[in-house]
C-alpha positions in Angstrom: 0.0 0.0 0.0 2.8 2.3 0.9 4.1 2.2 -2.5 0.7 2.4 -4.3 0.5 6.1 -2.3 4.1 6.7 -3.2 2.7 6.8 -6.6 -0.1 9.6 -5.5 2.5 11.6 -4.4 4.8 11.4 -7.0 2.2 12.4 -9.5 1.1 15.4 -6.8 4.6 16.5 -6.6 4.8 16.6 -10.6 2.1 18.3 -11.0 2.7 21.0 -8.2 6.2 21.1 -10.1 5.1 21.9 -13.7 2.6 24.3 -12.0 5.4 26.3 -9.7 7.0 27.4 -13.1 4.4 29.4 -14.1 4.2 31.3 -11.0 6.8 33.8 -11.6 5.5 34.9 -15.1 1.9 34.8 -13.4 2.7 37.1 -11.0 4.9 39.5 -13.2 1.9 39.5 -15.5 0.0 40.8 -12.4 1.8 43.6 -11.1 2.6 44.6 -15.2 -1.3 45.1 -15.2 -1.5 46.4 -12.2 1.1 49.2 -13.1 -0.2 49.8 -16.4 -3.4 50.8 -14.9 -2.2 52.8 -12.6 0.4 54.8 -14.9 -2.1 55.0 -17.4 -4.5 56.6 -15.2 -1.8 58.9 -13.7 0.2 59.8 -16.6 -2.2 59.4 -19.9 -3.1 57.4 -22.4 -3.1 59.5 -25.8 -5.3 56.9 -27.4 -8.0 57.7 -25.2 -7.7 61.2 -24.9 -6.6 61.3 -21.8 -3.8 63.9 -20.3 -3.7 61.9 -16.8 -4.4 63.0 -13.5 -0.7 64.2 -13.0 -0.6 66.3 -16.4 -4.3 67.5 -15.4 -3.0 68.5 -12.0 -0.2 70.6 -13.4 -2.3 72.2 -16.4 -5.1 72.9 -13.8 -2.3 74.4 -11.0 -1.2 76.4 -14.3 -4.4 77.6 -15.1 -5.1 78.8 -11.6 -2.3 81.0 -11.7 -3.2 82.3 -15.1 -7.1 82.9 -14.9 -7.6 85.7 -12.7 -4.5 87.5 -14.3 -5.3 87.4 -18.1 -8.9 87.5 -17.8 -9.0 90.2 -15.4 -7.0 92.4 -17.6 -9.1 91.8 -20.4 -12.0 93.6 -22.4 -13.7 93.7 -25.7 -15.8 96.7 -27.3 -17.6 95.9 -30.3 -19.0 99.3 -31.0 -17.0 99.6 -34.1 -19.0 97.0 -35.4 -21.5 99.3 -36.5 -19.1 100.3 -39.5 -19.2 96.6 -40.4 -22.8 97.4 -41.0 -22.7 100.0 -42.7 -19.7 99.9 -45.0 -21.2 96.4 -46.3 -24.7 98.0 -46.9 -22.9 100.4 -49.1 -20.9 97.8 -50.7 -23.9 95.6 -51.7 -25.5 99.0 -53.2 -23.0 99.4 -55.0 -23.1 95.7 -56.8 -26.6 96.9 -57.6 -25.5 99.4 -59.0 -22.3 97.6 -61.2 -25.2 94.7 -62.1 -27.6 97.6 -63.1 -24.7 98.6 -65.4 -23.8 95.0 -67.0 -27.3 93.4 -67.0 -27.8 95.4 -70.7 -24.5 94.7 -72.1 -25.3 92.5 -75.8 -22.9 91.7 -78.4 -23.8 92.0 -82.2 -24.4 88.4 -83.8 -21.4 86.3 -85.3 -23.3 85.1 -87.7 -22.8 86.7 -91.1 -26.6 86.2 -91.7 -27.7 86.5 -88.2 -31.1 85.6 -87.3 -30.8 88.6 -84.1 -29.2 92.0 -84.3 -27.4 91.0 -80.7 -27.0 87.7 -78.3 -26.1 88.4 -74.3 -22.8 87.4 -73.7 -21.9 83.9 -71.2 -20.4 86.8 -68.9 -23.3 89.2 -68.7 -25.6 86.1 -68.2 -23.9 84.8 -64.7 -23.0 88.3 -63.7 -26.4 88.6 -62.0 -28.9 88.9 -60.4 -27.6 88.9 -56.6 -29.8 87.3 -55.4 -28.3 84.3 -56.5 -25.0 82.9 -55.3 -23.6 81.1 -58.3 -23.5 84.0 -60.1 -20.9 86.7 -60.2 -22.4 89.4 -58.5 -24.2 87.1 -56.5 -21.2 85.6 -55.4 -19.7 88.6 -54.3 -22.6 90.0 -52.7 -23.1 86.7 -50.5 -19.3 86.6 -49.8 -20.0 90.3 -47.9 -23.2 88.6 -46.3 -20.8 85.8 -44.8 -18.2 88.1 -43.7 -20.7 90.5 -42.4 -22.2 87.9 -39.9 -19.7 86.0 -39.3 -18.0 89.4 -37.8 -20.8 90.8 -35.9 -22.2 88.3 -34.8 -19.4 86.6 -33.1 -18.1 90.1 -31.8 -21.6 90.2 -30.3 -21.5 87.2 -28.8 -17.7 87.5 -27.5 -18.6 90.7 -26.0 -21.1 89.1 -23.9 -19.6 86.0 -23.0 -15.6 88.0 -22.1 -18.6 89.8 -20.1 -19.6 87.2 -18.0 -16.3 85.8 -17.8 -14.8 89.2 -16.1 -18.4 89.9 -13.4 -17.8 86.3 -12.2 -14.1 86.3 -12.3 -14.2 85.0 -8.0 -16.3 82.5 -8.9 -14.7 80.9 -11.9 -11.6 81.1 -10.0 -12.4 79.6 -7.4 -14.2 76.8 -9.3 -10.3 76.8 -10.8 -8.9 76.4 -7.1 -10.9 73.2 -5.9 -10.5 71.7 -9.4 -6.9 72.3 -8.5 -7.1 70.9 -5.2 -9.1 68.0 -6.4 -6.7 66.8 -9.0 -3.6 67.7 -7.2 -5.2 65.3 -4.3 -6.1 62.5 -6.5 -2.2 62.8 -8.4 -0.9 62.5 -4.5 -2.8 59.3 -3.7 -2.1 58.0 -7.2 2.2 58.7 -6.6 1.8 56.6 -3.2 -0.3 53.8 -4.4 2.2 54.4 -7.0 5.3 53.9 -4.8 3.8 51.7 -2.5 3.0 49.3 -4.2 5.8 49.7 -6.5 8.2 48.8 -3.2 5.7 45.9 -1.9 5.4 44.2 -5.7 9.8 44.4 -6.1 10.0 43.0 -3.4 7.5 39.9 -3.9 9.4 39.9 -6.8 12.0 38.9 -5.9 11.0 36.6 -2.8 8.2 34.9 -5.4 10.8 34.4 -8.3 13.4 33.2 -5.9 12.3 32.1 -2.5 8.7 31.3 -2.6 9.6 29.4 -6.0 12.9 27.6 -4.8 11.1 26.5 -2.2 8.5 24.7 -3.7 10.9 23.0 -6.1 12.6 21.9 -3.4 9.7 20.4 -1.8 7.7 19.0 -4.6 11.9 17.6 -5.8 12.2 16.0 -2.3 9.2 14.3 -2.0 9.5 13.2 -5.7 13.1 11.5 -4.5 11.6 10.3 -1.1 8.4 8.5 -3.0 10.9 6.9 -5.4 12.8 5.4 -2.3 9.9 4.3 -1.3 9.4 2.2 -4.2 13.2 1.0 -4.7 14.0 0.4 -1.3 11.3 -2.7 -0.7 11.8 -4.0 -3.7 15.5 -4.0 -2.8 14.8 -5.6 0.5 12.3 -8.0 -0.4 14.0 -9.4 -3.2 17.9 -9.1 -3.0 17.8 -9.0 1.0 19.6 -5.9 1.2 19.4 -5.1 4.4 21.0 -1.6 4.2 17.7 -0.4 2.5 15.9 -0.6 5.5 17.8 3.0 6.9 16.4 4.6 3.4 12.6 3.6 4.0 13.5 4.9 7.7 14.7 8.1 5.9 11.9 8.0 3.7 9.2 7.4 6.2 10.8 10.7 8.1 11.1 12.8 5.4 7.1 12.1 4.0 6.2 12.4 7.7 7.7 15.9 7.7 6.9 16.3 4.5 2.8 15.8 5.0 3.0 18.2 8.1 4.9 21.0 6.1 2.0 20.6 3.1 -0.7 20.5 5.1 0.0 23.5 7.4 1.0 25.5 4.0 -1.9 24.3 2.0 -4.5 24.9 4.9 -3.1 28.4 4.8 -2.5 28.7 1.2 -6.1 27.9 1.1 -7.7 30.4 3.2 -5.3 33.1 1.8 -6.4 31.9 -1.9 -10.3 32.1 -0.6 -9.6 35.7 0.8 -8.1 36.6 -3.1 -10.9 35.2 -4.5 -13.4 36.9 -2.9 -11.2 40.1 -3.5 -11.4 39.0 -7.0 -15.6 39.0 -7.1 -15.1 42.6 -5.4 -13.1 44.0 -8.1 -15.1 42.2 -10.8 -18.6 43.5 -9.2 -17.2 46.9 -8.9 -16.2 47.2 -12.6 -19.2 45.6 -13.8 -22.1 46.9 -11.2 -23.1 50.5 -10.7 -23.1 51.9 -7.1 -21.2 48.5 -6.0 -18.7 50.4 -5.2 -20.6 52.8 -2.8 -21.6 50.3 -0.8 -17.9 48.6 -0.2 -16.6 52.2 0.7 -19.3 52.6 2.8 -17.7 50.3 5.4 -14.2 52.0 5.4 -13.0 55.7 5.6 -12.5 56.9 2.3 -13.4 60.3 0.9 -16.8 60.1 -0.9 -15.6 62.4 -3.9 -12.9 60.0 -5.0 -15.8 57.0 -4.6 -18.0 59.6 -7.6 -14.8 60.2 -9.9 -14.8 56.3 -10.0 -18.3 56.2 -10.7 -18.5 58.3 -13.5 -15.0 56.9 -14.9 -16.9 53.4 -15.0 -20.2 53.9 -15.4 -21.1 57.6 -16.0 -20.0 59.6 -19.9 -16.8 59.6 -18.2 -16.1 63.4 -18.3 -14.5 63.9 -15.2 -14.5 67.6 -15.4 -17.9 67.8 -14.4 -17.2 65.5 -11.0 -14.1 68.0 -10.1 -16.2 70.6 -10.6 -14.4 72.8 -13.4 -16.8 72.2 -16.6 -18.7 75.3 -16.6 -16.1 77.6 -16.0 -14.7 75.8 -18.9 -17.7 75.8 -20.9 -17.3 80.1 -20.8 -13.6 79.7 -21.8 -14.8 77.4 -24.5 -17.2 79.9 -25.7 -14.5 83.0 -26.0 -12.5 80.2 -27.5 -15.1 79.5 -29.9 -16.1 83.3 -30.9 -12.7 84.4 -31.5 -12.0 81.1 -33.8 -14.6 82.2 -35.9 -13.4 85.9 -35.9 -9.9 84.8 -36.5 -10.1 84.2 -40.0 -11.2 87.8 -40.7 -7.9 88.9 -38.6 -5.9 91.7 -40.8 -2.7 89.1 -39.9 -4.4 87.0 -41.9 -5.3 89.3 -44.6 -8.8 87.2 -43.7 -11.3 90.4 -45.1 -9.8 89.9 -48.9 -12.4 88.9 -51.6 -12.1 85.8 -53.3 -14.5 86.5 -55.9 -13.7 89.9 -57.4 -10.2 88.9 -58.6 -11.9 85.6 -60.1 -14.7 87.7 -61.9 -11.6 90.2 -63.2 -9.5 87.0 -64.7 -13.1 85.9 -66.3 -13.1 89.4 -67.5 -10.0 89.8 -69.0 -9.6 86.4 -70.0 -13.0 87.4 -72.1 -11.7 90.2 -73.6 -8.7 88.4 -74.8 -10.9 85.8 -76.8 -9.7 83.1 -74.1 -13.4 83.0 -72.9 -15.8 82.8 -75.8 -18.4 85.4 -75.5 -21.1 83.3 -76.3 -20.5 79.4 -76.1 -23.6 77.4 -77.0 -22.6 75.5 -79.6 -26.4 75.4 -80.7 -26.9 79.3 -80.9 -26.6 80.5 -85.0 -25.5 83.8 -83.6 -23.0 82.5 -80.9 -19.5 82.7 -81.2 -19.0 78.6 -80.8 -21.5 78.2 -83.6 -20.5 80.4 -86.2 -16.4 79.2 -85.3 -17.5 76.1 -86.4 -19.1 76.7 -89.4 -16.0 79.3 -90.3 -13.3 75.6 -89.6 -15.6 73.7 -91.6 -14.2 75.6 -94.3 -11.2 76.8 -93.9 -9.5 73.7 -92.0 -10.3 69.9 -94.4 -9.2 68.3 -90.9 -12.5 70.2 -89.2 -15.1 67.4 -88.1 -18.0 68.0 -90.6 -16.2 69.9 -93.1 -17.0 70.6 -96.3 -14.2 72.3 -98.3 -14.1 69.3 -100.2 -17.3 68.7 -100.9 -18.2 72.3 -101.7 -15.1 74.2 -102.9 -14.1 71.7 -105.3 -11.4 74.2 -107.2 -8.9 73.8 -104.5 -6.0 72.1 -105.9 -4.4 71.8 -102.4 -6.3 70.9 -99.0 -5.9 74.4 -96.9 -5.4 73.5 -92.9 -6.0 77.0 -91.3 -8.0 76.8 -88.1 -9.6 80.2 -86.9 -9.6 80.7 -83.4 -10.5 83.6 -81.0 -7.3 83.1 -79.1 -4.3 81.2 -79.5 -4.8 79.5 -76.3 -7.5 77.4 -78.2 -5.5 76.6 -81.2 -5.5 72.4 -81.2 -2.5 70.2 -81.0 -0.2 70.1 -83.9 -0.9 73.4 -85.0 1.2 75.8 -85.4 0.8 79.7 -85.0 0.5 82.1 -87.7 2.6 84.9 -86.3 4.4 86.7 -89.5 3.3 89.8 -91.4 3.3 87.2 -94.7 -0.7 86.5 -95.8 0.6 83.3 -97.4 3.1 81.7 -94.0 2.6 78.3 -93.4 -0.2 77.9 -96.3 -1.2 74.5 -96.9 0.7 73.1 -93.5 -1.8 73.0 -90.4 -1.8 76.8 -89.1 -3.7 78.3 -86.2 -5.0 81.9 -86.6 -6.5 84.2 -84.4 -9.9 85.9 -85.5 -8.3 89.3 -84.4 -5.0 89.0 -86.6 -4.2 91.4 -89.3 -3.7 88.5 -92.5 -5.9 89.0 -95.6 -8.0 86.7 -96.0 -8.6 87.5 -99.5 -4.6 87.0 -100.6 -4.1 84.2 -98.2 -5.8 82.0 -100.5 -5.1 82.9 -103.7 -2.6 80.2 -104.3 -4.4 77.6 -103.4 -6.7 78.2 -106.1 -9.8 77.5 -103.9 -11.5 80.5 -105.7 -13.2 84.0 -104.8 -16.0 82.7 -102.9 -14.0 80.3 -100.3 -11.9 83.4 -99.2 -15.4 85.5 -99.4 -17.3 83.1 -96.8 -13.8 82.8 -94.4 -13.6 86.5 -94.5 -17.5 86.8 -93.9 -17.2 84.7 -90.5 -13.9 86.5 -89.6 -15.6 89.9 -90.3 -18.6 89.2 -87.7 -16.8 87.1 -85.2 -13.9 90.1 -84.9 -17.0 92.6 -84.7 -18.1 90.5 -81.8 -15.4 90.6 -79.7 -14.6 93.9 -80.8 -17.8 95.0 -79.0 -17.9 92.8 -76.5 -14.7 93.8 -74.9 -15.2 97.1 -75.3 -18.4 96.3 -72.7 -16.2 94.0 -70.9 -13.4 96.8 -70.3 -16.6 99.1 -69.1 -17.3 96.4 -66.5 -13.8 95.6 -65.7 -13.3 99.2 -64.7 -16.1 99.5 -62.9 -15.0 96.3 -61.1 -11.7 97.3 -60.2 -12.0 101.3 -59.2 -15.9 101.8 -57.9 -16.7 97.8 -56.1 -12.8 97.4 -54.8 -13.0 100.7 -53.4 -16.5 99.5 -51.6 -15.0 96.0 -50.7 -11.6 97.8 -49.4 -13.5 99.8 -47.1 -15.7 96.9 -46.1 -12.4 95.4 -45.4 -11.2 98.1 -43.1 -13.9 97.9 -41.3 -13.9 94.5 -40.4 -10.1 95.0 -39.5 -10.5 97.5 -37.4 -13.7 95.1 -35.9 -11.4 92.1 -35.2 -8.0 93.8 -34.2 -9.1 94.2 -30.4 -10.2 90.2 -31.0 -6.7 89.3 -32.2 -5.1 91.1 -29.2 -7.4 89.4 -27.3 -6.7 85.9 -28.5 -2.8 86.3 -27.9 -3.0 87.3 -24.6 -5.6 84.2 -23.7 -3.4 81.6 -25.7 -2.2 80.0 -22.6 -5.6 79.9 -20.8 -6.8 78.4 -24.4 -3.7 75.7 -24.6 -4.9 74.4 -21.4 -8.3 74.2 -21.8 -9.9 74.8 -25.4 -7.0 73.7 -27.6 -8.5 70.0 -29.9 -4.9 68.6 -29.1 -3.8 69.9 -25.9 -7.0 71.1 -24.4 -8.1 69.4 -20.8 -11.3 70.0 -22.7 -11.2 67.2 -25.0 -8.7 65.5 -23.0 -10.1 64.5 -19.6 -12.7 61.1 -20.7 -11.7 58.5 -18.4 -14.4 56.6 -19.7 -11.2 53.6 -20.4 -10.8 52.5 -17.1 -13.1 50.3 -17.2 -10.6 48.3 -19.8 -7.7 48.7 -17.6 -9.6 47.3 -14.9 -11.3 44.7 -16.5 -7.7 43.7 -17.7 -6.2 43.8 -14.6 -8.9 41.3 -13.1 -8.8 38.9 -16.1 -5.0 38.9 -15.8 -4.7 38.2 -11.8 -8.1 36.4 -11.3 -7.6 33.7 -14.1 -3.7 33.9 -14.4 -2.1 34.2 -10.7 -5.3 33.4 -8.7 -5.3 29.6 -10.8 -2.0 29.1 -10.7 -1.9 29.6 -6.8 -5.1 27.2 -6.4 -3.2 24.7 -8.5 -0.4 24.7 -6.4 -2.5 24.6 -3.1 -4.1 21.6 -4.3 -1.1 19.8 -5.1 0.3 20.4 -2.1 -2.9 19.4 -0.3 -3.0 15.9 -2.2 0.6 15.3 -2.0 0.0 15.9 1.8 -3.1 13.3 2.3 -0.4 11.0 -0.1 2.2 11.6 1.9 0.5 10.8 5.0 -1.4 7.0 3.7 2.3 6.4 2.5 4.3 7.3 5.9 1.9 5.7 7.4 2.1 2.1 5.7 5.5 2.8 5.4 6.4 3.4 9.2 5.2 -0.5 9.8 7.0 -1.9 7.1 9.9 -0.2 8.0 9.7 -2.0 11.3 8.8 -5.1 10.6 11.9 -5.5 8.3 14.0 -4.0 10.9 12.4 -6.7 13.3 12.4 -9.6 10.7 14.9 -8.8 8.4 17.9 -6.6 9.9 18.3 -8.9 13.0 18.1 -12.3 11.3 21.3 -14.0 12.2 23.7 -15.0 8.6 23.6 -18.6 7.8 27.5 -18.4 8.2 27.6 -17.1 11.4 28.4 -20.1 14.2 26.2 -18.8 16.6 23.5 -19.4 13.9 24.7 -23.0 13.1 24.1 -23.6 17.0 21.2 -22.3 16.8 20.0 -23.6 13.8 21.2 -27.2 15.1 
């Protein structure tokens, strides 16, 4: 029987063996959660958008410093807003007034046979009316409406909220103070639990990974060698009559015997220890996991109550912490002068902010129309528009034209001629090359651009390529009233342009002024608040959008998973080896202590067959 228990305990032993080598990592595992928590809750976690209770503390102890002093030596007037007003009312009279001018502007037809005396122009079309934003007056116009609101509004609205900033100023601060003192509190209890347990987890580092962990070894190793004496040593005795065995099973009978004491007393307390982390265990689970659980295991100890509601709303509230320390509707007033002069800041005269982006668009369309760069009138389907009648005018003089007909129709030519007739040589296609000499005849016969405005003679251009009178007659025909066109339309257009740049950039210059002299005091403002606005309103640095501690629930749920089914099983495992190797241990000393003496009785002190005195007494 001894032996069949030896057996228990060898297996026991193995077991608590393989188990024991996991206990180091287990535990480093542990306190690496543990301190990752903690850190992460004291010093940030970027991911989360969270600054940590030691960066808050210094930002808020900062800030408390810095309120009272920048804010109570600020102001903002926003009388001169008024001549926001009303330099952009005379600005938008005067687009009337310049639309009033370009809404009649025609051009005559560029058809030689037009079907109308005179077409509107693309230009004149979308100039108007301003009622409507996509066109260029409307744009304009509803540029000046944006700036105009933007400005006084906001100035408005910063006015009264720097207002209520500066008649509350004691009471913001002080909200500023306890924040401070709330923060700066929680960052001194974080630093010792910190330290503390920083000091108490090196240390069971070091007695876990060397003692506590030697130890067992040691005493799963012996009882391993002491269980394999006890199956050697009987066989050994039994079979060979070795009777120096006998003092190993003595040995081994001592050594279980101690062995089972030792096991038991450490497992018993291994086990009530193990039972008190367990239930430590459902604590910290119930507490992540179940609102106001919390409350009622504080309830029973001396803790502060505000620390118990920052937890609260970390775990189970929005997690916005501000609110709890009592700081979020001061900041909700520095967020709103944050807010007013972010929208103000683009019009800043740094910025140059007040400039129109539409009038020097509508000046390039303009001059880019007068050039022939813009066609004047563009729809290809209008007989009188400049697109149209283009057309038509290549279908002659160019055989490459799609649709043309100089073969068809002027059948005299002896050579194909390639000239294509543009307004501008910006249009002139690929391959083609510019007519740019003095010479009527340059280039004929090769593939030639030409602008509609040049000074070449139509009529002795072609006269060697024996086309004939009436080919030059209906090319000269469409160059006539296409140059007539633009002749007359940018003779309008230079009208308009004019009017653009003196009379509406004068009004829009002014309009800028104003605004300038609107937002300067705002600027000022805003550089002598950039600290207070680094701390608290800024997207990336602001305590504002920095402060969710909504992720501790993670961390803690991490922690738990990582002690409760790491270290927590791996410390029941070992207990309950060391609890069956002890009931083992004590079945096998037990059987082994009588077999051990009846050997000793039996065995040791039978007299040797050679021995005389056995002879004699064997006779």
């Amino acid at each position: 029987m001894a032996m069949l228990f030896a057996l228990g305990v060898i297996g026991a032993a193995a077991a608590g063996l393989i188990t024991s080598k996991s206990l180091t990592d287990d535990y480093r595992s542990t306190t690496c959660s543990f301190f990752e928590a903690v850190d992460t809750i004291e010093y940030g976690n970027i991911t989360a958008n969270w600054t940590g209770i030691n960066g808050a503390a210094v930002l808020l102890l900062n800030l408390k410093s810095l309120f009272s002093a920048n804010f109570g030596n600020s102001s903002y007037d926003n009388s001169s807003v008024s001549s926001v007003t009303s330099t952009s009312t005379t600005l938008h009279n005067t687009l009337v007034t310049s639309y009033g001018t370009a809404s009649p502007m025609t051009v005559p037809s560029a058809n030689p046979t037009p079907s109308s005396a005179t077409i509107v122009p693309d230009i004149i079309a979308k100039a108007g009316p301003l009622t409507n934003a996509a066109t260029w007056y409307g744009a304009i116009d509803n540029e000046r409406t944006t700036y105009e609101d933007a400005v006084t509004n906001s100035s408005t609205y910063l006015e009264k909220d720097l207002t209520t900033v500066t008649s509350n100023l004691a009471t913001y601060q002080n909200n500023i103070d306890t924040g401070s003192e709330r923060m700066s509190g929680m960052d001194r209890l974080f630093a010792q639990v910190d330290n503390t347990f920083y000091s108490i987890t090196n240390q069971g580092d070091t007695i876990v990974s060397h003692h506590v962990r030697l130890g067992l070894l040691s005493m799963f190793a012996i009882a391993i060698g002491m269980s394999s004496l006890t199956l050697i040593c009987p066989i050994c005795i039994c079979l060979f009559k070795k009777r120096w065995c006998n003092g190993l099973v003595w040995l081994a009978w001592e050594s279980l015997a101690s062995l089972m004491l030792v096991c038991f007393i450490i497992g018993v307390v291994s086990l009530v220890v193990g039972i008190v982390i367990t239930q430590g265990c459902d604590v910290l689970y119930q507490s992540v996991t179940t609102s106001g659980y919390l409350t009622g295991v504080t309830s029973f100890i001396s803790s502060d109550s505000q620390y118990v509601q920052y937890i609260n709303t970390c775990l189970f509230g929005d997690g916005d912490i501000l609110t709890s320390v009592g700081v979020k509707d001061t900041f909700s007033v520095i967020n709103n002068v944050y807010g007013e002069l972010n929208t103000l800041s683009p019009y800043f005269r740094s910025k140059a902010g007040a400039t129109s982006v539409n009038i020097p668009l509508f000046e390039t369309a303009l001059t880019n129309t007068i050039s022939g760069k813009n066609l004047l009138v563009t729809d290809s389907s209008n007989v009188d528009g400049t697109t149209y009648n283009l057309v038509k005018m290549n279908q002659i003089s160019d055989s490459n034209a799609q649709g043309s007909i100089q073969s068809s129709t002027y059948t005299s030519c002896t050579s194909p001629v390639q000239d294509q007739w543009v307004m501008n040589f910006a249009s002139c296609s690929s391959g083609y090359t510019d007519w740019t000499s003095p010479d009527n005849n340059n280039i004929i016969g090769s593939k030639t651009c030409l602008q509609v405005p040049d000074t070449v003679v139509v009529a002795n251009r072609y006269t060697s390529t024996g086309c004939g009178g009436s080919f030059s007659t209906a090319v000269d025909d469409y160059k006539t009233s296409l140059n007539n066109q633009l002749t007359d339309g940018a003779a309008d257009m230079n009208t308009l342009k004019t009017d653009l740049t003196g009379t509406v950039q004068t009004a829009w210059d002014n309009f800028a002024d104003a605004i300038y002299t609107a937002t300067d005091p705002a600027s000022e403002l805003k550089t002598n608040l950039t600290e207070i606005f680094t701390i608290v309103s800024d997207p990336s640095t602001g305590l504002t959008y920095n402060m969710n501690c909504g992720f501790f629930k993670d961390s803690f749920t991490n922690f738990h998973n990582t002690m409760c089914t790491g270290l927590v099983v791996t410390f029941y495992q070992i207990t309950l080896s060391m609890l069956i190797l002890a009931t083992f241990a004590c079945f096998t000393s037990f059987f082994l202590f009588f077999f051990a003496k009846y050997t000793t009785v039996h065995l040791e002190y039978q007299p040797s067959p050679n021995d005389a005195q056995a002879a004699k007494y064997m006779a």
